[in-house]
C-alpha positions as CSV (number, residue, x, y, z in Angstrom):
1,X,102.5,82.2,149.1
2,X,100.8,79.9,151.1
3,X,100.4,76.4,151.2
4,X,98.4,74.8,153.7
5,X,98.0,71.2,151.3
6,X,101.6,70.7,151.6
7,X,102.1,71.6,155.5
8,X,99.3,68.8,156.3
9,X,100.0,66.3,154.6
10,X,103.3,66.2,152.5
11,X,105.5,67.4,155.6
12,X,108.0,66.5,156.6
13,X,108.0,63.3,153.9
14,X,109.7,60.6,155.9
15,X,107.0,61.0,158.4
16,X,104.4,60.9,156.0
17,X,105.6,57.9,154.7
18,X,105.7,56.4,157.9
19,X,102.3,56.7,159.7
20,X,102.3,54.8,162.8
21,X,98.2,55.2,163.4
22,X,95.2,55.5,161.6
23,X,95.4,59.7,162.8
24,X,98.8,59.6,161.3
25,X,97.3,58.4,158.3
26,X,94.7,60.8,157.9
27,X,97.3,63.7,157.6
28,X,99.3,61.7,154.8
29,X,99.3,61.9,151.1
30,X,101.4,59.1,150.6
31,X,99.1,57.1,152.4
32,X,96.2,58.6,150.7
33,X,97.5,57.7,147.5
34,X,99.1,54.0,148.2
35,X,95.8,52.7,149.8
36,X,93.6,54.1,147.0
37,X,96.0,52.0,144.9
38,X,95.5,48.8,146.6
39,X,92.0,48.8,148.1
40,X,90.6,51.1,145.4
41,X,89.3,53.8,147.7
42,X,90.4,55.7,150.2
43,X,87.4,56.6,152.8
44,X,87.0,55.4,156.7
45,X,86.9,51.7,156.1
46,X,90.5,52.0,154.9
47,X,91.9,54.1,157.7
48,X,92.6,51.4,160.3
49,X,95.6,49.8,161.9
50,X,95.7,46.8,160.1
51,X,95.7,48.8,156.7
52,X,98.2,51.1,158.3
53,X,100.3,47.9,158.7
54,X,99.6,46.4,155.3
55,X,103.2,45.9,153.8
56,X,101.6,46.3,150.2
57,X,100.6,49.8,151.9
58,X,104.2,50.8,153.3
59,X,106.0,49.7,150.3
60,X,103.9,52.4,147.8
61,X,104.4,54.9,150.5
62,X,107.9,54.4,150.3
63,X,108.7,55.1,147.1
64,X,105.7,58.4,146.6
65,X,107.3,62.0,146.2
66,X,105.3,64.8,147.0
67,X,105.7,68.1,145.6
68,X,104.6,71.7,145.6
69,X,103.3,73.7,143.2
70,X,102.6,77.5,142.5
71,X,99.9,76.6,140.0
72,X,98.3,74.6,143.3
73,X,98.8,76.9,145.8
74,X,97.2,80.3,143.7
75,X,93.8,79.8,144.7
76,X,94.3,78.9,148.5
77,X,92.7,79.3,150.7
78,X,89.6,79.4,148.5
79,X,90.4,76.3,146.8
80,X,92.8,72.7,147.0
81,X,93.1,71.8,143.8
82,X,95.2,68.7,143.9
83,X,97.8,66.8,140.9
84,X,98.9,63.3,141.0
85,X,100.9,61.3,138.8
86,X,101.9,57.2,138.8
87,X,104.8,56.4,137.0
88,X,105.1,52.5,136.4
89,X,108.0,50.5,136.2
90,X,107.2,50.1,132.0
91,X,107.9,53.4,131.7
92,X,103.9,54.0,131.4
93,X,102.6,57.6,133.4
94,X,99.2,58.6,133.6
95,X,98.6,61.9,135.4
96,X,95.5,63.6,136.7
97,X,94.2,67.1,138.6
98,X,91.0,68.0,140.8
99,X,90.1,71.8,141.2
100,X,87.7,70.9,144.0
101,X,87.9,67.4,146.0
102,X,84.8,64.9,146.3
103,X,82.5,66.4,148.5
104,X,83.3,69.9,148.7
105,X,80.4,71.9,147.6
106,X,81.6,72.8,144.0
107,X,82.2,68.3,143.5
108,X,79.7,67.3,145.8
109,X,79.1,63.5,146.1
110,X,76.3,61.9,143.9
111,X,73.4,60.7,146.6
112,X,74.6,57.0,145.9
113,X,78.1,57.7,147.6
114,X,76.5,59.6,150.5
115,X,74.5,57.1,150.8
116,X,77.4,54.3,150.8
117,X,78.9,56.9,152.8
118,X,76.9,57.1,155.7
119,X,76.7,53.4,155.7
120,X,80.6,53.1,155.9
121,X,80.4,55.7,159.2
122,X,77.2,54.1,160.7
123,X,78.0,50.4,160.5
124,X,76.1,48.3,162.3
125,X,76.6,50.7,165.2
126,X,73.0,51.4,165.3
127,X,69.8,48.7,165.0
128,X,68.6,49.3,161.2
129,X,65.0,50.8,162.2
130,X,67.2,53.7,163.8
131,X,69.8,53.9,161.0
132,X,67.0,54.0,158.5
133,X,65.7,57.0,160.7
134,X,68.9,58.9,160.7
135,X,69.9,58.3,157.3
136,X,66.6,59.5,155.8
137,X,67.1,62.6,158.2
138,X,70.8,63.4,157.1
139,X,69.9,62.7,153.4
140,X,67.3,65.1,153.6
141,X,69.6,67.9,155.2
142,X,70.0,69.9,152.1
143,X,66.3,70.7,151.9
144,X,65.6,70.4,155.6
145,X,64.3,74.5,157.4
146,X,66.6,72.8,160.4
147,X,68.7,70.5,161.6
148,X,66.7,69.7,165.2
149,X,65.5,66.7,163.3
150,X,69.1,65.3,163.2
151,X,69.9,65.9,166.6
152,X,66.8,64.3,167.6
153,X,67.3,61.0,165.7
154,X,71.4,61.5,166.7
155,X,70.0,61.5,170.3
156,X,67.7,58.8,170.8
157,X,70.4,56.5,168.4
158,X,72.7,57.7,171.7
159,X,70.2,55.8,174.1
160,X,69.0,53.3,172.4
């Protein structure tokens, strides 16, 4: 059976416990779960070296076990479902399980969250006349006959 979740990002679980770069960290459960933990999210803003370095951060990653699972595995490659569960130190668990992650076309994220989204990609990378441009173009993707729109505002964002 395969099981491609695991391979990525569960082994080998030393390593994953041990990012040493933002990259690193992208391919780590452990991480995935610690930071969500202590920042409450897990999405671009978190993935950087200082995070990375956050003690807070290692120490959760130090003491998270990951695991595979046949039930988890069944529907690969169509699906990642995905399981966690915290165990505190009371003695308190609380468990929970995805089918599909956030964003994948069967969760897809409300337009709020692509919205806050794009904003946590674009930054203040671009002057906000042109960021207003290209977010109205890649919010409007889904009903969009092409995608030349995008590319245009994409390339004069590139020159400006």
């Amino acid at each position: 059976m395969l099981s491609a979740g695991a391979l990525l990002v569960a082994d080998p679980i030393d390593a994953k416990r041990a990012p040493r770069t933002p990259v690193d960290a992208q391919f780590s459960a452990p991480f995935a779960a610690a930071v969500a933990l202590v920042h409450g999210a897990a999405g671009p803003l978190q993935y950087t070296q200082s995070v990375v370095d956050d003690p807070v951060v290692r120490a959760l990653m130090a003491v998270t076990d990951c695991y595979r699972s046949p039930d988890l595995d069944a529907g690969y490659p169509g699906r990642w479902p995905a399981a966690v569960e915290i165990e505190l130190t009371d003695g308190r668990s609380y468990k929970s399980h995805v089918e599909y992650a956030l964003g994948e076309p069967e969760n897809p994220l409300s337009g709020n969250a692509q919205r806050l989204r794009f904003h946590e990609l674009v930054g203040d990378r671009l002057l906000p006349s042109r960021a207003a441009r290209l977010e109205a173009q890649v919010m409007g993707l889904g009903q969009a006959a092409s995608v030349r729109p995008i590319g245009d505002a994409l390339r004069v964002a590139r020159t400006a």
